[in-house]
C-alpha positions as CSV (number, residue, x, y, z in Angstrom):
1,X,-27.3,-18.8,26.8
2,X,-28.7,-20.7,23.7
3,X,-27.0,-22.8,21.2
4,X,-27.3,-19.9,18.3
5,X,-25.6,-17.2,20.5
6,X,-23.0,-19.7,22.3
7,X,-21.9,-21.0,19.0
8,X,-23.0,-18.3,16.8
9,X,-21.6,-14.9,18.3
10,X,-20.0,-15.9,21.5
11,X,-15.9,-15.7,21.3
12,X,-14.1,-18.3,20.2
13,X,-11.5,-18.8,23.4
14,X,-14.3,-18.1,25.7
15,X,-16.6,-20.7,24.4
16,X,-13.9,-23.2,24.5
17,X,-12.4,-21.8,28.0
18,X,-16.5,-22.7,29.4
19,X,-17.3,-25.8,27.3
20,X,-13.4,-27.5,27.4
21,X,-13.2,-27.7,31.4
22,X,-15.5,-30.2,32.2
23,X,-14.7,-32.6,29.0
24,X,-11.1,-32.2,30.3
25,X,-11.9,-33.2,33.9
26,X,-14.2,-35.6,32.5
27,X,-10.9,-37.4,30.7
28,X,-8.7,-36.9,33.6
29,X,-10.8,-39.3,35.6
30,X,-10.6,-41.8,32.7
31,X,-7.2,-41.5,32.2
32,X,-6.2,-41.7,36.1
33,X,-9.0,-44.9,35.7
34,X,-6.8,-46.1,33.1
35,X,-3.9,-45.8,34.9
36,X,-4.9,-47.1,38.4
37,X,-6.1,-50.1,36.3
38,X,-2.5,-50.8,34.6
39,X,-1.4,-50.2,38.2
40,X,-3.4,-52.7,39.7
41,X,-3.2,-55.5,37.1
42,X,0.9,-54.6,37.5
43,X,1.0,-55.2,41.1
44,X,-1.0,-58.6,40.6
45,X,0.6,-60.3,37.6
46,X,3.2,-59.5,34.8
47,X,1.1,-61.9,32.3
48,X,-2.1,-59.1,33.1
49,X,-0.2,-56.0,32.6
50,X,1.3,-57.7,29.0
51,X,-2.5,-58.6,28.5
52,X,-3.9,-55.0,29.1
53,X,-1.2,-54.0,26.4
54,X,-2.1,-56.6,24.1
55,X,-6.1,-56.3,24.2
56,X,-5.8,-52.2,23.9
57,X,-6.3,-52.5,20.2
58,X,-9.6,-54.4,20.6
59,X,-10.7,-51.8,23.3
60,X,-10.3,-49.3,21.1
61,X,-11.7,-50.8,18.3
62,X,-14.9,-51.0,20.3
63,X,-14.5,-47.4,21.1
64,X,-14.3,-46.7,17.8
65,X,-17.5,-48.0,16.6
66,X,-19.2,-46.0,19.8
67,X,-17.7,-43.0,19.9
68,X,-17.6,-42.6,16.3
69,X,-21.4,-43.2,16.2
70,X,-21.9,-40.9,18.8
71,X,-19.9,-37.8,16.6
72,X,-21.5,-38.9,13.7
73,X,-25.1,-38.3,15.5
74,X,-23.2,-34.9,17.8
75,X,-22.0,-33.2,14.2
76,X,-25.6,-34.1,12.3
77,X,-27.4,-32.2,15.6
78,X,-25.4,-29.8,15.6
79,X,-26.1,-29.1,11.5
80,X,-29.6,-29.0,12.3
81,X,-29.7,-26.7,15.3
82,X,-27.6,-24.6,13.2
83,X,-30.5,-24.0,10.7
84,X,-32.8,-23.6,13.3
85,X,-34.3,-27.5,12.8
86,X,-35.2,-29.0,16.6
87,X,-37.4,-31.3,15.5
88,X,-35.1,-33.1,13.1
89,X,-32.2,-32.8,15.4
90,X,-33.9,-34.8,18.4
91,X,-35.2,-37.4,15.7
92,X,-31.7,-38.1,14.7
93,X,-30.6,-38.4,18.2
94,X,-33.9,-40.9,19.0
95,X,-32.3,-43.2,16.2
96,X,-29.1,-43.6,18.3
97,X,-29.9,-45.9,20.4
98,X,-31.2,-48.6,18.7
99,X,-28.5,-48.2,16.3
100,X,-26.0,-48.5,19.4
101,X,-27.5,-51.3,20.7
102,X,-27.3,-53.3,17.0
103,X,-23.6,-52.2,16.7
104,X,-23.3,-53.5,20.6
105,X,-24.9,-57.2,19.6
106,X,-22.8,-57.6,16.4
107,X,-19.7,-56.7,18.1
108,X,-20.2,-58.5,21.0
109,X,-20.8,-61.5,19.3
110,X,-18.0,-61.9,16.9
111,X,-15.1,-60.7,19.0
112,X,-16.5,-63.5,21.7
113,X,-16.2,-66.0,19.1
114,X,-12.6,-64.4,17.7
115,X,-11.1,-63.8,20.9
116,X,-9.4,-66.6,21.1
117,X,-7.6,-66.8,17.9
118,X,-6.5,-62.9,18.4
119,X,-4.6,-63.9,22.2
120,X,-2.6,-66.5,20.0
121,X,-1.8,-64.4,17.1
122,X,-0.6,-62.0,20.1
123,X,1.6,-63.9,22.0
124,X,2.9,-67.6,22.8
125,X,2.8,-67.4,26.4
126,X,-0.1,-69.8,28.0
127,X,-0.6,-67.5,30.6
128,X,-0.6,-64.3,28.9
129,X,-3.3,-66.1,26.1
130,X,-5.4,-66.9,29.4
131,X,-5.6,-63.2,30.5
132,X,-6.0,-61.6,27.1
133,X,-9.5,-64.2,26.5
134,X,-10.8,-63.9,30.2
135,X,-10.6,-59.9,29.9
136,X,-11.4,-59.3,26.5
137,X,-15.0,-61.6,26.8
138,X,-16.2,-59.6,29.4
139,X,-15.3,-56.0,28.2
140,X,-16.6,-57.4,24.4
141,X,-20.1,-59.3,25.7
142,X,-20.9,-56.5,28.3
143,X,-19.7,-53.7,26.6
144,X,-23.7,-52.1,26.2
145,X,-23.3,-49.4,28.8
146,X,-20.4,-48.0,26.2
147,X,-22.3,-48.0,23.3
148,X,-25.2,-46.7,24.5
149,X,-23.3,-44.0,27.2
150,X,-21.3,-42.7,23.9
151,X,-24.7,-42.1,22.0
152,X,-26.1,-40.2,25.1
153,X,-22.9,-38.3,25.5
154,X,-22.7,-36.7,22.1
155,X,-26.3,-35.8,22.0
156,X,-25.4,-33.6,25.6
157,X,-22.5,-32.4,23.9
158,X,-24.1,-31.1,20.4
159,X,-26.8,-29.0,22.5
160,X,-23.9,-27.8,24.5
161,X,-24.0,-29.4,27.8
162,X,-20.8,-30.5,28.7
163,X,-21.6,-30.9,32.8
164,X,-23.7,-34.3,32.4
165,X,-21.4,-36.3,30.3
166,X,-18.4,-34.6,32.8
167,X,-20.4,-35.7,35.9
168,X,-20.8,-39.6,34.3
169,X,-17.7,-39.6,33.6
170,X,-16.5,-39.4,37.0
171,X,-18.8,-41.3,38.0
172,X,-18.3,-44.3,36.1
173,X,-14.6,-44.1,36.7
174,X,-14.8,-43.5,40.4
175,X,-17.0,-47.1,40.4
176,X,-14.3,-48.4,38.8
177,X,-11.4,-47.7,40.7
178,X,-13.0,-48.8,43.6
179,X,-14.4,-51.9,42.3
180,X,-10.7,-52.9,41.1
181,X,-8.5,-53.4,43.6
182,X,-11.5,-55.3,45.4
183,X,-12.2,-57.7,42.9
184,X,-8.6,-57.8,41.6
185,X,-7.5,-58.8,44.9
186,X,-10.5,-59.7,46.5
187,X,-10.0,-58.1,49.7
188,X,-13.4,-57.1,52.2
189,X,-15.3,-60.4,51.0
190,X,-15.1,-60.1,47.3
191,X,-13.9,-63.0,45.3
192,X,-10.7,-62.6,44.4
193,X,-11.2,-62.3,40.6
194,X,-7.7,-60.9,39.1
195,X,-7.9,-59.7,35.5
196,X,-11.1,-60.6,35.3
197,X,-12.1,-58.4,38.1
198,X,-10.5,-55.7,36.5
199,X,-13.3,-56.5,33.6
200,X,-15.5,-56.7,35.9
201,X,-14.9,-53.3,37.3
202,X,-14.6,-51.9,33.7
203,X,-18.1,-52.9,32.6
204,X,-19.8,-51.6,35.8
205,X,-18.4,-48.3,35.6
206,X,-19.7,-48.2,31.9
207,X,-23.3,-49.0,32.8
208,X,-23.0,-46.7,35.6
209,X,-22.3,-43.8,33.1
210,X,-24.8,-44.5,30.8
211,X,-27.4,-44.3,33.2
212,X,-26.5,-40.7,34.4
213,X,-26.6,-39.3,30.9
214,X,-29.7,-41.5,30.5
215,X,-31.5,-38.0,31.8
216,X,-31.7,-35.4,28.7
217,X,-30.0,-37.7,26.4
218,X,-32.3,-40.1,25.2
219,X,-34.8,-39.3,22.6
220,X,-37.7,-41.2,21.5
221,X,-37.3,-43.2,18.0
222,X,-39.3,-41.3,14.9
223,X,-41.1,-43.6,12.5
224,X,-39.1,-46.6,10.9
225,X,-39.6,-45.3,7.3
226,X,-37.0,-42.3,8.0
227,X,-34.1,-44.7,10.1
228,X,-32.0,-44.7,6.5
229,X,-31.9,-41.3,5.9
230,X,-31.2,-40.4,9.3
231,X,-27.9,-43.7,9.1
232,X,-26.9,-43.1,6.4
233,X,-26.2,-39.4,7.6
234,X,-24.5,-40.5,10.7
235,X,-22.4,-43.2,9.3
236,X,-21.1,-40.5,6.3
237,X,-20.8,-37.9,9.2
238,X,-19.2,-40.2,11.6
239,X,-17.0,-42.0,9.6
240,X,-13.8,-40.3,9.9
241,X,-14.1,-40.4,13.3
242,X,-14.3,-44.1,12.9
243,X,-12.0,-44.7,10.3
244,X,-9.6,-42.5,12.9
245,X,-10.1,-44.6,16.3
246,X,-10.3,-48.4,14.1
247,X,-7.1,-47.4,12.2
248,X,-5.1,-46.8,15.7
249,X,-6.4,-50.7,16.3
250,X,-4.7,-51.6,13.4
251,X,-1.5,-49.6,13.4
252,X,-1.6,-50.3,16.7
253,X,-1.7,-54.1,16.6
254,X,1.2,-53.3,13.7
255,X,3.9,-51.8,15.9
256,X,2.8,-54.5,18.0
257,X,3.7,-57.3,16.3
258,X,6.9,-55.5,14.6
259,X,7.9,-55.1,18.5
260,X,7.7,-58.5,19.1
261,X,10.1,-59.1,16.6
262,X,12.2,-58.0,19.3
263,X,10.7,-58.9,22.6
264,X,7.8,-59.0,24.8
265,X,9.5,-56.3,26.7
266,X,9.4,-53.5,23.7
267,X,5.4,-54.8,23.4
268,X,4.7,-53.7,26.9
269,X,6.9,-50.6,27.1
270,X,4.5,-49.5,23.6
271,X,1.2,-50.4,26.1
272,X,2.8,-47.9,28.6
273,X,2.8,-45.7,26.4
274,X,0.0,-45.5,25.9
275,X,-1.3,-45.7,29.3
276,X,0.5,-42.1,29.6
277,X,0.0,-41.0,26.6
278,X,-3.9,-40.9,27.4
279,X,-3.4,-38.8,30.7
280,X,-1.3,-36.2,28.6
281,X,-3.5,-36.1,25.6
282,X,-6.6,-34.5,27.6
283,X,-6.3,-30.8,26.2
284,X,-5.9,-32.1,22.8
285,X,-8.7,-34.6,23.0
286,X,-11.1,-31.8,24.6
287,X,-10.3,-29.4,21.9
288,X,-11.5,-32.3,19.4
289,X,-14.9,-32.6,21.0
290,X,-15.7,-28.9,21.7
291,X,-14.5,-27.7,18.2
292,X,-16.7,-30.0,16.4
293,X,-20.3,-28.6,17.2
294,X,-19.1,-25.2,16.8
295,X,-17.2,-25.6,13.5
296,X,-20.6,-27.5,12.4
297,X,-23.0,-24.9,13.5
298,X,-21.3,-22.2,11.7
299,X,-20.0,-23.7,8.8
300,X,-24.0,-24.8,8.0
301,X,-24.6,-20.9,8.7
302,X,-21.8,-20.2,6.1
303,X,-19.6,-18.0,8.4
304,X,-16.5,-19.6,7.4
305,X,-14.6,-16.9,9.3
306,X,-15.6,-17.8,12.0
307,X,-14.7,-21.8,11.4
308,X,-11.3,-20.9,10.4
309,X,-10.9,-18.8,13.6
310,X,-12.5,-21.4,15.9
311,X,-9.4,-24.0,14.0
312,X,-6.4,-21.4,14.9
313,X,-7.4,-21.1,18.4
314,X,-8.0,-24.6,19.0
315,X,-4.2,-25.0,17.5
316,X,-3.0,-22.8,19.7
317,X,-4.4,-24.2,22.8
318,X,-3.7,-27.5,22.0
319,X,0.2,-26.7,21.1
320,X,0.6,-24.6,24.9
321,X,-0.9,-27.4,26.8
322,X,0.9,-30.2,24.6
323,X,4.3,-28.6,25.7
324,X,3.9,-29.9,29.1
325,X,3.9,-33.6,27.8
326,X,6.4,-32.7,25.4
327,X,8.6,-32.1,28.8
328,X,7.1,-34.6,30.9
329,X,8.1,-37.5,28.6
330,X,11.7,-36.1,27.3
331,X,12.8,-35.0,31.2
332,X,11.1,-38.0,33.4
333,X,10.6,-41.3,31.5
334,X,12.3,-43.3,34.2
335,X,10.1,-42.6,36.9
336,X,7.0,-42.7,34.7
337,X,7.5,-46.2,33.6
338,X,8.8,-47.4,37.0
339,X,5.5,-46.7,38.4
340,X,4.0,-49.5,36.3
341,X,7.3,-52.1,35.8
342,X,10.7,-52.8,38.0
343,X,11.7,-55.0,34.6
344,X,14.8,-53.1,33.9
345,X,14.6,-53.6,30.2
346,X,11.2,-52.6,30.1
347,X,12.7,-49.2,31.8
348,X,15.5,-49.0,29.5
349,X,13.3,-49.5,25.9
350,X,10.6,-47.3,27.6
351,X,13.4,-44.2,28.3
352,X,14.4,-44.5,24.9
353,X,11.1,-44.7,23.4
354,X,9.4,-41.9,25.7
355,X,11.9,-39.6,24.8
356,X,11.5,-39.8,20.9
357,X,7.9,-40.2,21.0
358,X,7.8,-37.3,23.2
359,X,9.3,-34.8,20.5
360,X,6.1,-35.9,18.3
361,X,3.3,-34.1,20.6
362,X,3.8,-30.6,19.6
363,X,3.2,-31.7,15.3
364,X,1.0,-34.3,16.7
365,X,-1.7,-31.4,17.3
366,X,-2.5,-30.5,13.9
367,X,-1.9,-34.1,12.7
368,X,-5.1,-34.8,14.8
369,X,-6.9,-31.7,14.6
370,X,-7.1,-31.6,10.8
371,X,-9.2,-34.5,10.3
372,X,-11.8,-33.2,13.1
373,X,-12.1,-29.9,11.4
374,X,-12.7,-31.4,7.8
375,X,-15.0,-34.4,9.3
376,X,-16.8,-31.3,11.2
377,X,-17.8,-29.3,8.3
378,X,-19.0,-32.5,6.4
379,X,-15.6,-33.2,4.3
380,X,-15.3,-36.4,5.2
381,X,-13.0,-37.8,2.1
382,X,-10.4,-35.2,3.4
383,X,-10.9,-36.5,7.0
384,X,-10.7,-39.8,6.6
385,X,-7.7,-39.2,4.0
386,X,-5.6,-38.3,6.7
387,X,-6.5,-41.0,8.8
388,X,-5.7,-43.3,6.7
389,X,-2.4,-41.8,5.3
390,X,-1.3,-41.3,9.5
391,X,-2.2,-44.7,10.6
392,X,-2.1,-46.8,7.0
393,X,0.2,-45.2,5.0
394,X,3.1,-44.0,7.5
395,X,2.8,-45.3,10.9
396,X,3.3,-49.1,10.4
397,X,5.5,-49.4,7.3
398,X,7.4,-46.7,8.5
399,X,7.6,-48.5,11.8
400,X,8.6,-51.3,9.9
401,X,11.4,-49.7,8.1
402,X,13.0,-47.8,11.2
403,X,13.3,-51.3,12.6
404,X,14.7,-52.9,10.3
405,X,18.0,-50.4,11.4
406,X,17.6,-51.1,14.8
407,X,15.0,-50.9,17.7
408,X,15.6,-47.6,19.4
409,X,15.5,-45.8,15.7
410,X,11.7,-47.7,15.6
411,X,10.6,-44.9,17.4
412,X,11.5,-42.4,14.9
413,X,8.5,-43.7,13.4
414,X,6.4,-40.9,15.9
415,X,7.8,-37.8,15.2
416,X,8.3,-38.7,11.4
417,X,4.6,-39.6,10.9
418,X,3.3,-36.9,13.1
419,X,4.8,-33.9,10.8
420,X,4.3,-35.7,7.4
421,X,0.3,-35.8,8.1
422,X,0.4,-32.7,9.2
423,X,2.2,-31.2,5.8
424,X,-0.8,-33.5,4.1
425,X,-3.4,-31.6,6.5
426,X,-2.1,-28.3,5.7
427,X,-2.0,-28.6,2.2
428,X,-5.9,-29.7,2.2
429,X,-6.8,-26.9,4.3
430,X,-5.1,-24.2,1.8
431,X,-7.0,-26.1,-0.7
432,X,-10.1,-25.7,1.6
433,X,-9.6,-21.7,1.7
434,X,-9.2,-21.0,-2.0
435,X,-11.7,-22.7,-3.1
436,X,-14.0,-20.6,-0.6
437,X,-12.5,-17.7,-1.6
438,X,-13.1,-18.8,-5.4
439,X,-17.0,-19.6,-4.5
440,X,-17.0,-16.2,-3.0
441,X,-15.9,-14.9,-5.7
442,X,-18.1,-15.6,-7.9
443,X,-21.4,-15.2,-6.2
């Protein structure tokens, strides 16, 4: 089937029922990866699994910059194809990598010379400092197989080939599982490396990736002359998305530091959090991706109808499979967090935690899907609006002002946030429809 009649004419549930699966399995591997990591830097040290917490906003800083490249080049493909324009699609994917591999350098380089001043702003503990530099240099300095894996991806993804990116996913986090617990611990003649074998295994798994969507995804640069246009595109396109990823890092690192206000104990039940919070966020963060090129295609073929039908079903899948988070973390948040600490105050901030952060998934869904709708259809002010106003404007002051009452109401902070951004998203969308209906109007 071809991109005009899959995105064009196809039904909305079926397209996402045929493109969602393997983006969904592809995140299930990384967030069992995830997991098995935390589990594995647990079993070894305390001071690695209060590291891993503690260098997560860095990570996803970085993943930020790639990704958010990467949908910034998916959404201005996707554009093209929709006006029938191949040629200008695939030059705007061959600019990708060269962009990804200047983004890669000037990352790499200042976050090796800031880590250390970040893993004392973090924490006073020697040992914990020690882990948070020896992990974050090597994810930072090595971190070209992401950058250049999240290009590739995206371009699969806008043509709509979700099976490639799927299968390198799996593959990249099948190395690394493997590879951790045998440089972690070094067991069948491996040094035994401990966090920074968990690095180790990280960046390996990346390159492996990136060399499986290598095939189809790469595309030869066009001439120099027409790299600004083609940026300058991308980074207006992509934006949100970044604005969206590098504000968690910041919000993050916010609730962060008002946590260890209180102890290093509430910092690492957060980091759990988190850890689940990736495995149980797979449908939602699948709808994301496979909305995107359709909402593109059509809203550059003007059959607004169709966008806003493609945005209510994604709602509504998203809301059925959030539900089962929504249960998993009110009914068992004991046994979840005991499979990463035995630190019974860790267990007994997590239970509290889990269970109001759980109530937020279900208004969480449009909180997030809003911005992707508006970045898709080129409204990036409005995207990146909410962003900003969710992880900015609410998350850490509120934060800040639940705990000045006490630390279990902190976690009010989640559902409060959660259904105030998406009251702002709501609003713009309304806003979005009349004036369509106006333009329509009056042509």
């Amino acid at each position: 089937m071809d991109t005009t009649t899959l995105f064009g004419t196809e039904k909305i549930s079926k397209i996402l029922l045929k493109l969602a699966p393997p983006v969904m399995l592809a995140q299930l591997i990384q967030a069992l990866y995830n997991i098995v990591d935390s589990l594995f830097v647990g079993r070894y040290s305390d001071s690695g699994l209060a590291a891993l917490s503690m260098i997560y906003p860095v990570q996803l800083l970085m993943i930020a910059l790639a990704v958010g490249t990467g949908v910034g080049i998916n959404t201005v493909m996707a554009a093209r194809l929709g006006v029938g324009n191949q040629k200008q699609a695939d030059a705007c994917a061959g600019v990708g990598t060269p962009l990804a591999l200047a983004m890669w350098l000037v990352f790499a380089a200042g976050l090796w010379a800031f880590m250390p001043t970040y893993a004392r702003m973090s924490t006073d503990s020697p040992d914990v400092i020690a882990d948070i530099i020896s992990y974050g240099r090597i994810v930072c300095l090595f971190s070209t197989g992401l950058f250049v894996e999240s290009i590739w991806t995206k371009v699969h993804q806008a043509t709509g080939n979700m099976k490639t990116p799927m299968l390198a996913q799996i593959a990249g986090a099948a190395v690394n599982i493997v590879l951790d617990p045998l440089l972690i611990f070094g067991l069948f003649g491996f040094p035994e490396l401990g966090i920074a074998g968990a690095a180790i295994a990280t960046v390996c798994g990346q390159f492996v990736a990136a060399a499986i969507v290598f095939r189809g995804g790469y595309r030869p640069s066009p001439a120099l002359a027409r790299y600004p246009g083609y940026i300058a595109s991308i980074f207006r396109l992509g934006l949100p998305n970044m604005l969206m990823q590098a504000a968690y890092t910041f919000y993050i690192l916010g609730l962060n530091l008002i946590l260890a206000g209180f102890s290093d104990q509430a910092v690492t039940a957060l980091g759990l959090y988190y850890k689940w919070q990736t495995f149980f966020f797979i449908p939602l963060g699948a709808m994301q991706t496979c909305i995107v090129p359709i909402l593109s295609f059509n809203y550059a073929a003007e059959n607004i109808a169709r966008c806003r039908q493609t945005l209510a079903v994604a709602i509504r899948f998203g809301l059925a499979l959030m539900a089962v988070g929504t249960a998993c973390f009110v009914c068992i948040p004991v046994p979840m967090l005991r499979a990463f600490s035995s630190d019974p105050q860790v267990v007994e901030i997590g239970r509290i935690a889990f269970r109001f952060i759980g109530v937020s998934f279900l208004p969480m869904v449009t909180s997030l899907i809003f911005p992707v709708f508006f970045q898709a259809i080129g409204a990036s002010l409005k995207s990146a609006l909410l962003t900003i106003v969710r992880t900015m404007v609410l998350f850490v002051p509120l934060g800040y002002a639940f705990s000045q009452i006490g630390l279990s109401f902190f976690w009010l902070t989640f559902p409060v946030t959660e259904v105030l951004t998406s009251l702002l998203g709501g609003f713009f969308y309304l806003g979005f429809l009349r004036q369509r209906r106006q333009t329509a109007a009056a042509q």
